[in-house]
C-alpha positions in Angstrom: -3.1 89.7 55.5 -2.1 92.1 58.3 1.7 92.3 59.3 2.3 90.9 62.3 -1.0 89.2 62.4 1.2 85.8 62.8 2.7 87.2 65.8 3.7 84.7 68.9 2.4 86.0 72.2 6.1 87.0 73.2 7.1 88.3 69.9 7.0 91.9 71.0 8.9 91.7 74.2 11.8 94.3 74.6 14.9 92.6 73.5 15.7 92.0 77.8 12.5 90.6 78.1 13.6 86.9 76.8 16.8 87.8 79.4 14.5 88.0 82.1 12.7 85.2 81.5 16.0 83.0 80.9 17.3 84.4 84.3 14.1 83.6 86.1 14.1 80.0 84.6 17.7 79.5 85.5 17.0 80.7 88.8 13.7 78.0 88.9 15.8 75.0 88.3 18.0 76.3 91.2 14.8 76.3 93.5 13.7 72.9 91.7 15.9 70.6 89.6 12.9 68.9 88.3 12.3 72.4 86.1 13.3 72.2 82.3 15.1 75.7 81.4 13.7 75.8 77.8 10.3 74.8 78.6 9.9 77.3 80.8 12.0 79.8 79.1 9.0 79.5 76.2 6.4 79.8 78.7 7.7 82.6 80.5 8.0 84.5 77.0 4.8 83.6 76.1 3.1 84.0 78.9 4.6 88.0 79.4 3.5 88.4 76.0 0.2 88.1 76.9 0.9 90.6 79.8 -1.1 94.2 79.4 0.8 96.1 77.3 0.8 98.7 80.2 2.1 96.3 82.4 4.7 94.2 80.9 7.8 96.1 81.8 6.5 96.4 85.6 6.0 92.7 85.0 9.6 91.6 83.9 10.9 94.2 86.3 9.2 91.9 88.9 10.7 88.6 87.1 13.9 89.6 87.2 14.1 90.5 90.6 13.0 86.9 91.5 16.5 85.8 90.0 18.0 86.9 93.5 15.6 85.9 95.9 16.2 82.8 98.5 14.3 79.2 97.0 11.1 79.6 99.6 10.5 83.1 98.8 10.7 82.1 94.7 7.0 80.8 94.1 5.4 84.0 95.6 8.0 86.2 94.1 7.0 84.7 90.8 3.6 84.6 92.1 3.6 88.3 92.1 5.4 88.7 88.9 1.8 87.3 87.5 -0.4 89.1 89.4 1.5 92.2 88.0 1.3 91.1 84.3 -2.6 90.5 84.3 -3.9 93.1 86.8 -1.3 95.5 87.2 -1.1 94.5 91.4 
């Protein structure tokens, strides 16, 4: 068997990367306190490990600097966060 072929999308994030993505969710249940932290702390690491490799950092870049934005301007922030992650927009 391969190493690493049991990987976790997510498993190869820099080591700020699950950071980010804790900071964004805290930030989400800010904006909405209907949103579960570790829930979306897993699919936030799951789903930037799925990112192009070329574009992850840009990506998590993106994420964290939806942490400081106000509530409205949150979904398109983290709209844009995705957009960056799959197509490098």
């Amino acid at each position: 068997m391969l190493a690493g072929a049991c990987n976790e999308p997510g498993d190869d994030l820099p080591p700020f990367g699950r950071l980010d993505c804790e900071n964004y969710c805290d930030r989400a249940k800010d904006c909405n306190d209907n949103t579960d932290v570790d829930k979306c702390v897993d699919k936030c690491v799951k789903n930037m490990g799925n990112c192009q490799a070329d574009e992850q950092q840009d990506a998590l870049d993106q994420l964290d600097a939806c942490h400081d934005v106000a509530c409205n301007d949150f979904a398109g922030c983290a709209i844009n966060a995705g957009l960056t992650c799959y197509f490098g927009l």
